[in-house]
C-alpha positions as CSV (number, residue, x, y, z in Angstrom):
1,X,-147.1,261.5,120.7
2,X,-144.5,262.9,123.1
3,X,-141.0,261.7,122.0
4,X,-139.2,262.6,125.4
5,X,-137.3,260.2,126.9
6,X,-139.1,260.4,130.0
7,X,-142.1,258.3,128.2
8,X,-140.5,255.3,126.4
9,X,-142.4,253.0,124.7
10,X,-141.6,249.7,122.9
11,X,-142.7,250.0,119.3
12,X,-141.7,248.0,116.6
13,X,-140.7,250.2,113.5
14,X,-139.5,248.9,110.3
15,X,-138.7,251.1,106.5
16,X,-139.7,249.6,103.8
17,X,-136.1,248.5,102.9
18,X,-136.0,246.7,105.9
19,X,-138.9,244.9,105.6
20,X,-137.6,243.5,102.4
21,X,-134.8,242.0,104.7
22,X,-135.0,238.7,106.5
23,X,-133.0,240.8,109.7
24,X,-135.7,241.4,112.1
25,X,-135.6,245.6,113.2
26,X,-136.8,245.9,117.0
27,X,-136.9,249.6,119.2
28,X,-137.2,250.6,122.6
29,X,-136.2,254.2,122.4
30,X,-138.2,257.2,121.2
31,X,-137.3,258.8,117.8
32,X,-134.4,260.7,118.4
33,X,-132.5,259.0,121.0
34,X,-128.7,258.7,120.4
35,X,-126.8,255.5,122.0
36,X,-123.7,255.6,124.3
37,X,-122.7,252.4,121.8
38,X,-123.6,250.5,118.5
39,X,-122.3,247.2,117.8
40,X,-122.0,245.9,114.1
41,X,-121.3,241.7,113.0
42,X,-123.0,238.6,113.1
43,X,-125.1,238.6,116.4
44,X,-127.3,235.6,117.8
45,X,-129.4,237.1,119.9
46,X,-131.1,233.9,122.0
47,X,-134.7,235.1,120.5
48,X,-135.7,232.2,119.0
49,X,-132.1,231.8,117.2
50,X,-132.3,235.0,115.8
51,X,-129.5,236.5,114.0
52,X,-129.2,240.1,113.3
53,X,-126.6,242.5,111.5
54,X,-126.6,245.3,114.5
55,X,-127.4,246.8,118.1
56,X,-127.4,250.1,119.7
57,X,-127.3,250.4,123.6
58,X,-128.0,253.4,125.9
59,X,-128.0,253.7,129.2
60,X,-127.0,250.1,129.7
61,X,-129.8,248.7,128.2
62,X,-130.4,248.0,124.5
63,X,-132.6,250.1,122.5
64,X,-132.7,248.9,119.1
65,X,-132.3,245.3,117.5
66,X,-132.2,245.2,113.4
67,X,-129.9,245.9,110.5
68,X,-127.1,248.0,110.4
69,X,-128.7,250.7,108.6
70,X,-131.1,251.2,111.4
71,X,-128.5,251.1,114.4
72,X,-126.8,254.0,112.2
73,X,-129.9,256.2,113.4
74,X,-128.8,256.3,116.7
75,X,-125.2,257.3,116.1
76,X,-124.5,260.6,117.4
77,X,-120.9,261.7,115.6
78,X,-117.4,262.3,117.8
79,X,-120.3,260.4,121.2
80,X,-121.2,257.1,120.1
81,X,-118.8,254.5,120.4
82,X,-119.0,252.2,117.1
83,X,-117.6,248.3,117.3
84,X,-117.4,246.8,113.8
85,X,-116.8,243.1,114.7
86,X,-118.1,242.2,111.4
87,X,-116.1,238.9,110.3
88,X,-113.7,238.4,113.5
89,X,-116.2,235.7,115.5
90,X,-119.4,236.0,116.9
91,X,-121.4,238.5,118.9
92,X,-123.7,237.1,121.4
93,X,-125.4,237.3,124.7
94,X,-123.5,236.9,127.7
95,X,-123.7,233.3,129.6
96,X,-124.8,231.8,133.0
97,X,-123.7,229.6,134.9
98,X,-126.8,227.6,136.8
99,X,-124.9,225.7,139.3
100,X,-121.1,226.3,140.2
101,X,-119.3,226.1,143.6
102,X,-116.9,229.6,142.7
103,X,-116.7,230.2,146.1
104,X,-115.3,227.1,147.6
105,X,-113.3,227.0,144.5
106,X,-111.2,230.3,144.9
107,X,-111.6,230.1,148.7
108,X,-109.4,226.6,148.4
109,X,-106.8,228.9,146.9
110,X,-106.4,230.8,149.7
111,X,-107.6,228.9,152.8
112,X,-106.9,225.5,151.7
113,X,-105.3,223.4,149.1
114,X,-105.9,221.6,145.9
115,X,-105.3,218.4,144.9
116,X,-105.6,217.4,141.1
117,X,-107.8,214.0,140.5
118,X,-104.9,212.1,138.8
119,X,-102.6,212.3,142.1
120,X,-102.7,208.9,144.1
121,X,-102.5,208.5,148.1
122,X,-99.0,207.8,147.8
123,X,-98.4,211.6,146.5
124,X,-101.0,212.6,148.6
125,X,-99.1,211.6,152.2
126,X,-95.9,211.8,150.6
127,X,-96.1,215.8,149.5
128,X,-99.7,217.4,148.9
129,X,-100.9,216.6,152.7
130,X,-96.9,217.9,154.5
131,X,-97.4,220.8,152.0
132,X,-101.0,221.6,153.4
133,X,-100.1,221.7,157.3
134,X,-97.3,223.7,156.6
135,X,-99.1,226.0,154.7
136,X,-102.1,225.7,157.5
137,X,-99.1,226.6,160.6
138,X,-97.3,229.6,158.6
139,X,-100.3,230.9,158.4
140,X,-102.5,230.0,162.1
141,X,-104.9,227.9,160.0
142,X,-107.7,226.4,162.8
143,X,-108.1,223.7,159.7
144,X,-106.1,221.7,157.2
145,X,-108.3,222.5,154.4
146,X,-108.7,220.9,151.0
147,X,-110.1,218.9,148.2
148,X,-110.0,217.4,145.0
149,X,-108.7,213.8,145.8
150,X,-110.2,211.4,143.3
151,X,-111.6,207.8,144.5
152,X,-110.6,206.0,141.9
153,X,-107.0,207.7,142.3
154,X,-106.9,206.5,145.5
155,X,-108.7,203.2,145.2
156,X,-105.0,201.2,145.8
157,X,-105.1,203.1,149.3
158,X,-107.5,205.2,151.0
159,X,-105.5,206.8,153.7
160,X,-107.2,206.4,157.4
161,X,-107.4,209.0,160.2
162,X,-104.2,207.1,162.0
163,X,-102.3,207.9,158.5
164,X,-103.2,211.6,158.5
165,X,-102.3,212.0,162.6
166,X,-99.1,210.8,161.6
167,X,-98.5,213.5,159.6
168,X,-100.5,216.0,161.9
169,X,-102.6,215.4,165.2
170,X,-102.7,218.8,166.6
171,X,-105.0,220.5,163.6
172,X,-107.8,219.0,162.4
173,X,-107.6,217.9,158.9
174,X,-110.3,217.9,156.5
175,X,-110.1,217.1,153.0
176,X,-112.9,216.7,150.2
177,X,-112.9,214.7,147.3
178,X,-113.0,216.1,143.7
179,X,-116.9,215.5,143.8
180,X,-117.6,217.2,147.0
181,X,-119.4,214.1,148.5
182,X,-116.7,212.5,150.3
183,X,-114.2,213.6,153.3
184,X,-110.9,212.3,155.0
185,X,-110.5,213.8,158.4
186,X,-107.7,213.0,161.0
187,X,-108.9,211.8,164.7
188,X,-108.9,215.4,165.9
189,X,-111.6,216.5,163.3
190,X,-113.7,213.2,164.3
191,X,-113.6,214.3,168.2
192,X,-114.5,217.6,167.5
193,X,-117.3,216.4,166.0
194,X,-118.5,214.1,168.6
195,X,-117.7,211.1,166.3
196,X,-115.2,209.8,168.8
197,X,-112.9,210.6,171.8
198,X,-109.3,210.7,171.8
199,X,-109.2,207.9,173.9
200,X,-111.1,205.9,170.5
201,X,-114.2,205.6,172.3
202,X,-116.5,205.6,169.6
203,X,-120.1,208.0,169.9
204,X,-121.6,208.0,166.6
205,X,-121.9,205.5,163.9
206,X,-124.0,206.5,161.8
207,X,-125.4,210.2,160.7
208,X,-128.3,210.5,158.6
209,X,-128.0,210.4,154.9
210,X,-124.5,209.3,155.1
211,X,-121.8,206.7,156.1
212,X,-119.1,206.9,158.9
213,X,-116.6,204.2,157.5
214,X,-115.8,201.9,160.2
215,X,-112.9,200.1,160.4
216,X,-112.0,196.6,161.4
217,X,-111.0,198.0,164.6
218,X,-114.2,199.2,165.2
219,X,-113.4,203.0,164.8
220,X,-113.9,205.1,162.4
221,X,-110.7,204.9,159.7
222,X,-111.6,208.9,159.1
223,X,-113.6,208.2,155.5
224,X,-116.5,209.8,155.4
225,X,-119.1,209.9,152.6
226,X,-122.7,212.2,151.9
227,X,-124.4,213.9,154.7
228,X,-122.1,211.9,157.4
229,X,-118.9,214.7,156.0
230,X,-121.4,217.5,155.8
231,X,-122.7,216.5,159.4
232,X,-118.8,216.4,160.4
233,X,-117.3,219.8,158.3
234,X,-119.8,222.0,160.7
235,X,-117.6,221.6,163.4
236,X,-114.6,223.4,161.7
237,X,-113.8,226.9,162.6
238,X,-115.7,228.7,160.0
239,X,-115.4,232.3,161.1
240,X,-111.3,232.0,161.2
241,X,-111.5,230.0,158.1
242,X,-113.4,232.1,155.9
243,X,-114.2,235.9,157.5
244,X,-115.9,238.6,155.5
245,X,-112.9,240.2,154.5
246,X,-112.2,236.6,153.1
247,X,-115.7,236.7,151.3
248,X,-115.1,240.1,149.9
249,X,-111.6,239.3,148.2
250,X,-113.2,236.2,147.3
251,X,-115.8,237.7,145.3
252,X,-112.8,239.7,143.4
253,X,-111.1,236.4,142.6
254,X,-114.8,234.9,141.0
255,X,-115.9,237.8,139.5
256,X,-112.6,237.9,137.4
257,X,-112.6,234.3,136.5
258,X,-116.5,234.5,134.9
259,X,-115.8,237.6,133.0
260,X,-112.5,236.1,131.5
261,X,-114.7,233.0,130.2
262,X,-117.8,235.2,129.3
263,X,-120.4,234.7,132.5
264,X,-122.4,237.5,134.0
265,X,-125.2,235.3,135.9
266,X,-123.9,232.6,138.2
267,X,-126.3,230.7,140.6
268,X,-123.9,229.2,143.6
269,X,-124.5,226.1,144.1
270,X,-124.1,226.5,148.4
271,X,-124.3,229.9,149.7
272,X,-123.8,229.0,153.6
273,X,-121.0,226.2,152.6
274,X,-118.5,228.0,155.0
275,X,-121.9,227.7,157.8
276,X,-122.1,231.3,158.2
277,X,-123.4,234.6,155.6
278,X,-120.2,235.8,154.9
279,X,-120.8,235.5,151.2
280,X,-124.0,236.9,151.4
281,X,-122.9,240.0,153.5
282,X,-119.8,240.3,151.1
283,X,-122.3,240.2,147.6
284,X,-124.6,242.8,149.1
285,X,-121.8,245.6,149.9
286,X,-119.7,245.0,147.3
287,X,-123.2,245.4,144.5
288,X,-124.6,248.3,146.9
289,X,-121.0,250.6,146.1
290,X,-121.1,249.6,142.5
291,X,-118.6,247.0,142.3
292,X,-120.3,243.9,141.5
293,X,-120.5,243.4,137.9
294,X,-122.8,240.0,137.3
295,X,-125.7,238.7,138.9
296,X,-126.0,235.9,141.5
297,X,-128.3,233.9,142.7
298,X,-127.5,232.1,146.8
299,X,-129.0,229.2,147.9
300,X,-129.3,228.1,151.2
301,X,-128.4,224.5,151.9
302,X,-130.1,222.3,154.2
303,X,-128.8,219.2,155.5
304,X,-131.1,215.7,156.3
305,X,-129.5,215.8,159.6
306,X,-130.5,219.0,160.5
307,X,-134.0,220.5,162.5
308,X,-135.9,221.3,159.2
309,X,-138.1,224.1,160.4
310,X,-135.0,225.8,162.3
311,X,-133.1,225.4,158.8
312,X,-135.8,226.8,156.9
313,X,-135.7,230.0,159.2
314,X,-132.5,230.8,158.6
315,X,-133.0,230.1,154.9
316,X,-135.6,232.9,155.0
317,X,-133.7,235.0,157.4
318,X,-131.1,235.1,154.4
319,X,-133.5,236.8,152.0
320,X,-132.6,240.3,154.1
321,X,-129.5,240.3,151.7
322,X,-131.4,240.8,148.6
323,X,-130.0,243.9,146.7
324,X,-130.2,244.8,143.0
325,X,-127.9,242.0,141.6
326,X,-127.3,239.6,144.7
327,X,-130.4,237.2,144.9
328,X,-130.9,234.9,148.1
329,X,-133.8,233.5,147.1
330,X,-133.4,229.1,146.4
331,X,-133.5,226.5,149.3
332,X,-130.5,223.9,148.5
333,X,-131.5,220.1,149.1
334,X,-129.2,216.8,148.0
335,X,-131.8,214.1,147.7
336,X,-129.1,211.3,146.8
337,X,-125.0,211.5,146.1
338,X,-123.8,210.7,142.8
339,X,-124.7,207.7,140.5
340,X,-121.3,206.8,139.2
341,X,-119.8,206.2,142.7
342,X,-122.9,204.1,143.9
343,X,-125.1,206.4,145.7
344,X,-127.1,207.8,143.2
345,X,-130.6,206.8,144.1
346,X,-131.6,204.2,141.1
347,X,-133.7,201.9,139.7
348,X,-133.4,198.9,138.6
349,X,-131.0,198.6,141.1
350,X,-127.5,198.7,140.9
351,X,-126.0,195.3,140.0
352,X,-124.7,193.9,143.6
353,X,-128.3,195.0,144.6
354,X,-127.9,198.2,146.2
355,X,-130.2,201.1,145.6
356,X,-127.9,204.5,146.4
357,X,-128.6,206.7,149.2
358,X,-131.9,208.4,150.2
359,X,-131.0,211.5,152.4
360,X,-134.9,212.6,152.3
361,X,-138.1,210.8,151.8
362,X,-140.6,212.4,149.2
363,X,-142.7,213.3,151.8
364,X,-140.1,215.1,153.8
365,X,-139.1,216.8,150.4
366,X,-142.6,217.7,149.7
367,X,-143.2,219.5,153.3
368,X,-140.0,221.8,152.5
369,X,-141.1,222.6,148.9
370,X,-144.4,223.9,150.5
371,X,-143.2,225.8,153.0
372,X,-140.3,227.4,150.9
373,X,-142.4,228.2,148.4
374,X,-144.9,229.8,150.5
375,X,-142.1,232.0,151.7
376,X,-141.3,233.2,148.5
377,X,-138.1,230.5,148.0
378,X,-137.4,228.6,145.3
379,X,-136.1,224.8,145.5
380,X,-133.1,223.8,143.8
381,X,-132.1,220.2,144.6
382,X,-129.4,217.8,143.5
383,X,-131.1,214.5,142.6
384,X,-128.8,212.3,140.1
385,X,-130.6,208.7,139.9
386,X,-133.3,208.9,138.1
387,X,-135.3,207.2,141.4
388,X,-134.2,210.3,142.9
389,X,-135.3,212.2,140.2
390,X,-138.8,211.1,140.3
391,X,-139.0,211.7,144.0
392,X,-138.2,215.0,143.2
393,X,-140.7,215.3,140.8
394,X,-143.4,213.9,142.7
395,X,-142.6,216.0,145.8
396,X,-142.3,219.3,143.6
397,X,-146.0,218.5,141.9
398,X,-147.5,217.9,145.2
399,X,-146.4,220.4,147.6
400,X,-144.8,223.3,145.2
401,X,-146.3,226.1,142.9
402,X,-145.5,225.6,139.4
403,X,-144.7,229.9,139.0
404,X,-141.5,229.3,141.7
405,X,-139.6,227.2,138.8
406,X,-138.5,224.9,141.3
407,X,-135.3,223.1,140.3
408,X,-133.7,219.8,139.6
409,X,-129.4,219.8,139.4
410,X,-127.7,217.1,137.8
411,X,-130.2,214.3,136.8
412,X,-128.0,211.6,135.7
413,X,-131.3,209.5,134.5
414,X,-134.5,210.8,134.1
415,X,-137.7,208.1,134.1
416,X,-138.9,209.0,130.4
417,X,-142.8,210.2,131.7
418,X,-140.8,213.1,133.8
419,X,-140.1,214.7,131.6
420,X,-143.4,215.9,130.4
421,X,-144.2,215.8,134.2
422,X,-141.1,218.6,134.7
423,X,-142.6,220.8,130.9
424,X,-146.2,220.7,132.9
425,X,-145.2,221.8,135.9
426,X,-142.4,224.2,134.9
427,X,-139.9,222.2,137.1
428,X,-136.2,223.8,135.6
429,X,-133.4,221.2,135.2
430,X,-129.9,222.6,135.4
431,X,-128.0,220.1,133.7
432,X,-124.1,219.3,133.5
433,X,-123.8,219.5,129.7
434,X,-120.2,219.3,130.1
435,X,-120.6,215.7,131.9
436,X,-122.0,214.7,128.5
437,X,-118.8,212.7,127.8
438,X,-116.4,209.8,129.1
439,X,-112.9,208.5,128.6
440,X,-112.7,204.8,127.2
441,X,-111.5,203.3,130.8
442,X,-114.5,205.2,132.4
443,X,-117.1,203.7,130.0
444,X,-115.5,199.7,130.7
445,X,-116.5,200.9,134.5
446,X,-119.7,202.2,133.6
447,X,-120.8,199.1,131.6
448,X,-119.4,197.0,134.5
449,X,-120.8,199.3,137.8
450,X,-124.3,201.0,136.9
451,X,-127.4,199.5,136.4
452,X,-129.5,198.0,133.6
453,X,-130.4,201.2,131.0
454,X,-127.9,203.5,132.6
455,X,-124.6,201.8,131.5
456,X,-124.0,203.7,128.6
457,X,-126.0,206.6,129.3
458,X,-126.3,209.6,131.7
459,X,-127.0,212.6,131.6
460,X,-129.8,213.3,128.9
461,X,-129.4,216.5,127.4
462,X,-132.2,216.7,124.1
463,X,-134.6,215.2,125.6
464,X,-135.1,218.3,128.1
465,X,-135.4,220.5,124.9
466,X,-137.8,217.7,122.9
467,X,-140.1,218.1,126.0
468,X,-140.5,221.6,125.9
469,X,-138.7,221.5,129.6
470,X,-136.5,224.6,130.4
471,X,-132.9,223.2,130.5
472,X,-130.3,225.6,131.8
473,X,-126.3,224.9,131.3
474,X,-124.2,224.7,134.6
475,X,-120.5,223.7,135.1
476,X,-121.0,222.8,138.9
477,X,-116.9,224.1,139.6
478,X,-114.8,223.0,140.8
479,X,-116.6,219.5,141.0
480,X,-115.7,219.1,137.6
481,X,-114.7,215.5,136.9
482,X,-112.0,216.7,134.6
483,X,-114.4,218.6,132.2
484,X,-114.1,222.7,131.5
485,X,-115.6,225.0,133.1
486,X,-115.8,227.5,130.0
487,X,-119.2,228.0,128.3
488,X,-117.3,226.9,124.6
489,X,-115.8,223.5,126.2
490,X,-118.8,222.9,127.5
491,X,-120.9,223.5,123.9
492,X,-118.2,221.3,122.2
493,X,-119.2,218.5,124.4
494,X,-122.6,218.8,124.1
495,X,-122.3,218.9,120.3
496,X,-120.1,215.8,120.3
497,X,-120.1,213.8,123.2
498,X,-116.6,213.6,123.5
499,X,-114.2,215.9,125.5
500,X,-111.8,216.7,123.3
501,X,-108.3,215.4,125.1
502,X,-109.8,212.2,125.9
503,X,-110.0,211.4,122.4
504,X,-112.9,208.7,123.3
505,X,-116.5,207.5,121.2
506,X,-118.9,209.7,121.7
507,X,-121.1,208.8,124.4
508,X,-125.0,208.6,124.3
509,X,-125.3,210.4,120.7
510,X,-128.7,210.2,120.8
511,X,-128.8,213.1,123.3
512,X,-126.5,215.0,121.8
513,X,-127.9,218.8,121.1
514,X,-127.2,221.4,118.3
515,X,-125.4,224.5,118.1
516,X,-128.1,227.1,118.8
517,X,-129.1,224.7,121.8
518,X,-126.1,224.7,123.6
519,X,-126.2,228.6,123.5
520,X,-130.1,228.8,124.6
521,X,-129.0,226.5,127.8
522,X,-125.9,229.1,128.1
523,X,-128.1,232.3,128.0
524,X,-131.4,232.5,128.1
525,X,-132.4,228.9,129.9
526,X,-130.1,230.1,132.4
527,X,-131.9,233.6,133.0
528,X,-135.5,232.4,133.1
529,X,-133.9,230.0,135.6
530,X,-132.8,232.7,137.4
531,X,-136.0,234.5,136.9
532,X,-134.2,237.1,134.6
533,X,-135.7,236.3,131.6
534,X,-137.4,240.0,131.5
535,X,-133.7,241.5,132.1
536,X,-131.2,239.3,130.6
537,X,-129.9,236.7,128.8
538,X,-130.6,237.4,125.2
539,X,-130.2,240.4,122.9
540,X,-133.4,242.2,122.9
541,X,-135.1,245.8,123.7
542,X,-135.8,246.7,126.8
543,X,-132.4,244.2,128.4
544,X,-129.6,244.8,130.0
545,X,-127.0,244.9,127.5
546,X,-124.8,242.2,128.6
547,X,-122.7,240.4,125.6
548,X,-120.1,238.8,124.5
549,X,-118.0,239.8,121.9
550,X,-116.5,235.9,120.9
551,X,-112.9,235.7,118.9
552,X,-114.2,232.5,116.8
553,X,-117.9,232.3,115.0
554,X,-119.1,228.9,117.4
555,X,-122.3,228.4,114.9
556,X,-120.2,227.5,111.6
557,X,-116.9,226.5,112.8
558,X,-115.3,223.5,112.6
559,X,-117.1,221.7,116.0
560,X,-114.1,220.3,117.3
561,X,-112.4,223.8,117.5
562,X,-115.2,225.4,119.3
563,X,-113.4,224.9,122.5
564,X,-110.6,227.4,121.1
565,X,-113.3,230.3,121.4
566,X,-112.8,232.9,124.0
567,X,-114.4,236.3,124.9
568,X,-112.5,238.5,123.4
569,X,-114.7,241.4,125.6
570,X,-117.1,241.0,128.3
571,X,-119.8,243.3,128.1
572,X,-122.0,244.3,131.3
573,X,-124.9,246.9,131.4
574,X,-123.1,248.1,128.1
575,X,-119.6,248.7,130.2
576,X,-116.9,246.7,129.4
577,X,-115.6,244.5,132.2
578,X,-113.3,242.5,130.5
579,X,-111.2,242.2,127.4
580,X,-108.5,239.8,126.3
C-alpha cells in the first residue's frame, strides 16, 4: 500500500499497549505523516462522550484521536507545535450557536441604541429616547433605532406615538422590545407605513399576524406587536441604515464576540432583518479573501403578510451567496409570538380564554415546507406553544422531506406524542437551554398568566434527548431575557435550572440534563443541525480541527462554578483565532 499523502485512507490502528487502554486510538493520516500541532489533556471529544488523552492536527484537520503515546508519532522535533494542557481545564470541541440574532445585536451598537430590560418608561422618555435622537441627528440617522425595552418594565406606562413626537416628530422612531416581538414607533413611522396620515386619518387597523394597538381615540397609540411591527419596520430606510460597509464591520464585531466565548458555527436567526442582502454579500467576501473564521448558516425570513411565492423567490435567489463557510440555505417562519406574553399559540387555552396568535395556518405552513424543500431549503421556524408546535409538526410531516432536517426554534411546550413524531421524522429542535430557568417574581406570574400544564413548565430540555430527537443549544442574542449568551452560562442552567444571580428554585427539574448533554447540544447537535456533522463539531479524524481549549474542567467541577469557565484559546481549522 502506497503511504503518500496523496491517498489517505481512514484506518483504525491500535499497538497492543493501547489496546490494553480504555482511550480509544483513531487515524486519518498515512504512516509517516507529521502534524503542524499535537494537543495533550483531558479531551471530550462529542463521540459518544468520549474522552481521550491526545490529538494531532495537520493541515487543519485532525489526523489522529488516541493516547498520548500515539499523538507522539506524529511529532516532528524543532516543527510541531506541542500544547500540554494536561490538568489546567478541559479540552473540547468548539461550540454552535443554532439560533442568535448577532447581527441586529452589534448593528444596534452602531446604528441604534440599547436599552437594558430593567429601565422603566420614565427613564426611557426622560434619557435613553433624548440620548437616541441626538445620537440619530449627529450622525444623519434616516431612523431612531433601538431595542431592548421590557414590557413588564414598562407596564406602569407604555409610552404612545404622541409621547415619542414630543420628543421627536421629524425622524421616525422605531424601537423593539427586548423580545423582538413588539415595537413603539412615533406618528411619522406609522405614516410612512400607510398606518395613518399626519392629519390622524387612520388606513390600516389591522395587519396580518399581528396587532395595531388602538387607542381610545381611535388612532393607533404607536404599540405595535408580532407581524403588525414587522409589517411596519419595512418601511424604514434600510440601505442608509445598515449598507454593506455596515455589514462587513459588522461581521468583525460578531466574529470577535463568538470566538471570545468559544463559538465557530452560528446559524442567524434573520438574515434579511435589515430587508436587503447586505449580510449575505458581506459573509461571502469577507470568507472568499480568507477572513471569515466560523461557519454560518442565513435564513431567509418570510412574513404572513407578505406574497408567499414572491418571498420564497427571493429566499432562493439568496442561495447565490453560498461560499465555503457562509450557508444561505433555511427559510425563516414565526408561526406564533411568545408564550409568556400571551401569544404563544396554546392549548388548553390561556386562562381569560384566549389562545395566542396564529400568523400561518398549517396548511399554509405545509405548502412553504414543500416548496422550500423542493428547492433545496431547509425550514426553520419559531413556534413556542405547544399548539403551535404541533402545527408545525403536522405541516413538516405532510409537506417536508425528513433528509432536509427541517427545524423547530424555541418550543416552550411540546404535546408529549411530538416528540417521537419530531425522532421519526428527523425534525431538529433548537432549544433555548438558557431559558431553562426563572426568578421567584416571574414564576408567581407564570402560575398566575399561563395555562393549565404550562405554569410551572417550559421549555423541555431531556425529553428531546429521551426521544432520540436531535436537540441543538441556541442563545437567540440579544433576545435574551436576562440569561447569558456564553456556552458555560448556558450549561450551568441546563444542569440546574436556576440562573445563578437570581438565586431562585430550580424550575422544571425534571427536564433538567447532564453534563455531557449540555455539551452534545453545544457541539455536535448543533453541527448536524447545520448539516456539518461530517466536518465539525466533535473531535474526530477526518474534521476540521476546531476546539476549545477551556480554563476550568466543566464535567467534574463544582456545577455552580461552571459559568466561571472561559476559552482560554479558540481554535479554528487548527489556527488559533483567539486567546484570552
Amino acid at each position: 500500500m502506497s503511504q503518500s499523502l496523496t491517498r489517505r485512507e481512514f484506518i483504525k490502528t491500535a499497538s497492543m499497549a493501547a489496546l490494553a487502554m480504555t482511550v480509544p486510538v483513531e487515524v486519518f493520516a498515512a504512516a509517516n505523516t507529521k502534524a503542524d500541532l499535537v494537543v495533550y489533556g483531558k479531551i471530550f471529544t462529542s463521540e459518544n462522550n468520549k474522552i481521550v488523552e491526545a490529538f494531532a492536527v495537520k493541515d487543519g484537520k485532525f489526523v489522529y484521536v488516541g493516547d498520548k503515546k500515539g499523538a507522539q508519532a506524529f511529532i516532528e522535533k524543532g516543527k510541531t507545535e506541542i500544547i500540554d494542557y494536561s490538568g489546567k481545564g478541559l479540552v473540547m470541541p468548539s461550540c454552535g450557536n443554532g439560533h442568535a440574532h448577532y447581527m441586529l445585536g452589534y448593528a444596534l451598537a452602531t446604528v441604534g441604541t440599547m436599552v437594558n430590560m430593567d429601565d422603566d418608561s420614565r427613564k426611557f422618555m426622560t434619557e435613553i429616547l433624548p440620548a437616541a435622537v441626538k445620537k440619530a441627528r449627529a450622525t444623519g440617522a434616516t431612523t431612531v433605532f433601538g431595542q431592548g425595552w421590557n414590557l413588564l418594565s414598562f407596564q406602569s406606562h407604555i409610552p404612545t406615538r404622541q409621547e415619542l413626537d414630543a420628543v421627536c416628530s421629524d425622524i421616525p422612531i422605531y424601537f423593539l422590545d427586548d423580545e423582538c416581538h413588539k415595537a413603539l414607533t412615533n406618528t411619522l413611522m406609522l405614516v410612512k407605513a400607510g398606518i395613518m396620515t399626519e392629519d390622524g386619518t387612520v388606513l390600516k387597523k389591522e395587519i396580518r399576524g399581528g396587532v395595531i394597538e388602538i387607542g381610545a381615540d381611535g388612532t393607533p397609540t404607536g404599540f405595535l406587536s408580532e407581524q403588525a411591527q414587522t409589517y411596519v419596520r419595512q418601511f424604514i430606510d434600510h440601505e442608509s441604515l445598515y449598507s454593506l460597509d455596515r455589514a462587513i464591520a459588522n461581521l468583525a464585531e460578531i466574529e470577535h464576540h463568538m470566538l471570545s466565548e468559544g463559538y465557530t458555527m452560528y446559524h442567524e436567526g434573520w438574515g434579511n432583518y435589515f430587508v436587503n442582502t447586505n449580510y449575505y454579500q458581506a459573509a461571502q467576501q469577507l470568507d472568499k479573501a480568507g477572513k471569515l473564521h466560523f461557519v454560518l448558516g442565513l435564513p431567509y425570513e418570510i412574513e404572513s403578510w407578505m406574497d408567499v411565492d414572491e418571498a420564497l423567490s427571493r429566499a432562493v435567489a439568496a442561495k447565490k451567496f453560498a461560499s465555503k463557510r457562509v450557508m444561505p440555505r433555511w427559510i425563516k417562519l414565526l408561526v406564533d409570538g411568545t408564550v409568556e406574553s400571551g401569544t404563544g399559540l396554546v392549548e388548553p387555552l390561556y386562562p381569560d380564554g384566549h389562545q395566542g396568535i396564529a400568523n400561518w395556518s398549517e396548511e399554509e405552513v405545509t405548502y412553504i415546507t414543500r416548496k422550500a424543500n423542493a428547492n433545496g431549503l431547509t425550514m426553520h421556524i419559531h413556534a413556542m406553544g405547544n399548539a403551535g408546535v404541533n402545527r408545525v409538526v403536522n405541516a413538516y410531516i405532510n409537506g417536508g422531506k425528513n433528509e432536509m432536517r427541517n427545524a423547530i426554534v424555541h418550543l416552550y411546550g411540546v404535546i408529549p406524542s411530538d416528540y417521537k413524531r419530531m425522532a421519526d421524522h428527523n425534525i431538529q429542535a433548537v432549544a433555548g437551554l438558557l431559558w431553562h430557568h426563572a426568578d421567584d417574581k416571574l414564576q408567581e406570574e407564570l402560575l398566575i398568566t399561563l395555562p393549565e400544564g404550562m405554569k410551572d413548565k417550559g421549555y423541555p430540555m431531556k425529553s428531546f434527548f429521551d426521544n432520540g430527537v436531535n436537540i441543538s443549544s441556541h442563545s437567540d442574542y440579544p433576545a435574551l431575557s436576562g440569561s447569558p449568551d456564553d456556552p458555560f452560562g448556558i450549561m450551568e442552567i441546563a444542569l440546574t435550572g436556576v440562573y445563578y444571580p437570581e438565586h431562585a428554585k430550580p424550575w422544571w427539574t425534571e427536564e433538567l440534563i447532564t453534563r455531557e448533554q449540555a455539551l452534545t447540544a453545544l457541539t455536535i447537535n448543533v453541527a448536524k443541525q447545520m448539516f456539518l456533522e461530517n466536518e465539525r463539531g466533535s473531535i474526530k479524524p477526518g474534521k476540521f480541527a476546531d476546539f476549545l481549549l477551556v480554563n476550568k474542567d466543566v464535567l467534574t467541577c463544582p456545577v455552580t462554578e461552571i459559568h466561571t469557565a472561559k476559552p482560554a484559546a479558540t481554535y479554528f481549522e487548527g489556527q488559533k483565532v483567539f486567546s484570552m
